[in-house]
C-alpha positions, -999 to 999 in steps of 0.1 A, spaced: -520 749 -107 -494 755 -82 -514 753 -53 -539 724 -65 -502 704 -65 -492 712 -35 -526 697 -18 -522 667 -39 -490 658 -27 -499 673 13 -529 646 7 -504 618 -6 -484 626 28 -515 622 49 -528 589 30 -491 572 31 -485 580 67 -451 604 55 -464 632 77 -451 635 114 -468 659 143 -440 679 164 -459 691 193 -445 722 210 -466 743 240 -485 777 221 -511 798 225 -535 798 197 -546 836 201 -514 847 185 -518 816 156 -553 829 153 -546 866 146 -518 858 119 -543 838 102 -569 865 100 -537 892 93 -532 862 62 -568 856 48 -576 897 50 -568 902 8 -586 867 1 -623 886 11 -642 890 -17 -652 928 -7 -647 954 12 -684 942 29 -669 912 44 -659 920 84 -634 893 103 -644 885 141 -621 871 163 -642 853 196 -614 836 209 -618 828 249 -590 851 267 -587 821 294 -578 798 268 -553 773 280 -522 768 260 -519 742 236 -496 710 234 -493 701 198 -479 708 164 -484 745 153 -474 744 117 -504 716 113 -528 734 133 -524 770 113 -527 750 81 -564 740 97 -575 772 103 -558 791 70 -578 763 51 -612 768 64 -604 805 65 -597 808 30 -626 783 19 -649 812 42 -635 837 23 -640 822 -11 -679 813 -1 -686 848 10 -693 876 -4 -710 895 18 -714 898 58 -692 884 81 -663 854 87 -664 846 132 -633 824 144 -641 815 177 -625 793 199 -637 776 238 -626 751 256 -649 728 283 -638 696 297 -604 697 292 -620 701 249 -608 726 230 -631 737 202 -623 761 174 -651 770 146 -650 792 116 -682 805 109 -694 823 78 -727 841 60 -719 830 29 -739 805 3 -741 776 24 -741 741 17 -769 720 7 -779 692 33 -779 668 8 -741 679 3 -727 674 35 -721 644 41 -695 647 11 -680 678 20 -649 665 34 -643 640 1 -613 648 -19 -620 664 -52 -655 674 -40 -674 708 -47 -709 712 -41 -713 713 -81 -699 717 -109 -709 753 -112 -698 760 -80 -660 750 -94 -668 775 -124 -680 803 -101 -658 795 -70 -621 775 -80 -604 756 -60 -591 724 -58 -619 705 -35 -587 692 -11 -588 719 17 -615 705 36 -605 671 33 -567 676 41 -580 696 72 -602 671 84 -571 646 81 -553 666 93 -572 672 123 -575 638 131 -541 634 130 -540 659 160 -562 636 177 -592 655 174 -620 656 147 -639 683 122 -675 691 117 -696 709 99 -731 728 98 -746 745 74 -778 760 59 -781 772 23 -779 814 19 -773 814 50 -737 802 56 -720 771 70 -703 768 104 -667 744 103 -657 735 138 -624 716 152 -623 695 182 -596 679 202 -579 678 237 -561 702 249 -531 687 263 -530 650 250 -507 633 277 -480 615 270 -481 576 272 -459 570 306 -479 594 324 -508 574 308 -499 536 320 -493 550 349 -524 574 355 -549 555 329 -555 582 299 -593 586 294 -586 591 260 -557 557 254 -530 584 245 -503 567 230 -462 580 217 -439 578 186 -433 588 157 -467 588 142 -479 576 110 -510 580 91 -547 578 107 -550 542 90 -518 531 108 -518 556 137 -504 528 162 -473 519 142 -442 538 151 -410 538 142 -383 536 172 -355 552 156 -337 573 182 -330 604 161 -366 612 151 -380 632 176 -408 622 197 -450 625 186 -477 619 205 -514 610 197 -545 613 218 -571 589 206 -603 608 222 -632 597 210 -655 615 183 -676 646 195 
């Protein structure tokens, strides 16, 4: 009950635009291995194996940490919950100046039917995976917000018993909007304090909030 409360209100946040992005400079190897460290009692059985393929070039990240974390322990945990047996790959590349990061699993996969849904809130495949499964049907959907948020985007492929494949996109290093006017960002980067992804160009100009900045790429 507990936890299906918290994603409510973390999905009322999103929705009204009450959630700000701190970006600080990280690597995500580190961020990656806590996760897996985290999700390791959530595996259904001792035949479930964790593989880290994260790119030891990777360059480091300019974003908000905390948000980015919550990503990866969501799809993580929704891997470990769909899996009972075989194997749960995080991997992360970048190309172009992309970073992408997927979490791949061998676990019951998603019908095709299904997918287009999958990021909905309250959504589970059906109603006996809910019975079988739990959870709230939130995860997904507050990741993908909240990935958006980051200026980036989530997708997903998957084939029934075979397992489903949830991968995160965005820039590496969105710049920041005077380097932008006078450069010309690719990608319309913009800065403030930002609100939801309805209202991502409205910022507030208060002095004491600290400064957020948004990369609007486009959708890979």
């Amino acid at each position: 009950m507990l936890s299906l409360i918290n994603d409510i209100l973390d999905l009322a946040k999103v929705e009204a635009g009450r959630i700000e992005v701190y970006p600080v400079e990280f690597a995500l190897q580190p961020i990656v291995a806590e996760c897996l460290h985290t999700v390791e009692p959530m595996l259904k059985s001792a035949h479930v194996r964790l593989v880290q393929a994260v790119e030891a070039d990777l360059p480091t990240l300019v974003t908000d940490r905390d948000k980015v974390r919550q990503i990866l322990m969501n799809l993580l945990s929704n891997a470990a919950k769909f899996t009972p047996t075989g194997t749960i790959t995080i991997s992360a590349r970048c190309h172009s100046g992309v970073l992408a990061v997927a979490v791949a699993d061998t676990g019951i996969g998603i019908p095709e039917e299904a997918l287009e849904y999958v990021f909905e809130e309250f959504h589970q495949v059906d109603s006996s995976t809910t019975r079988e499964y739990g959870g709230t049907g939130l995860g997904l959907a507050i990741s993908r917000h909240l990935a958006r948020l980051l200026g980036g985007d989530m997708a997903v492929q998957s084939t029934v018993g075979m397992g489903s494949t949830f991968t995160v996109m965005r820039p590496t290093r969105p710049c920041r909007s005077a380097m932008a006017s006078r450069a010309g960002c690719s990608y319309g980067c913009v800065a403030g304090t930002l609100g939801s992804t309805r209202n991502a160009r409205k910022f507030s100009s208060a002095s004491t909030r600290r400064p957020v900045f948004r990369c609007a790429m486009p959708r890979l």
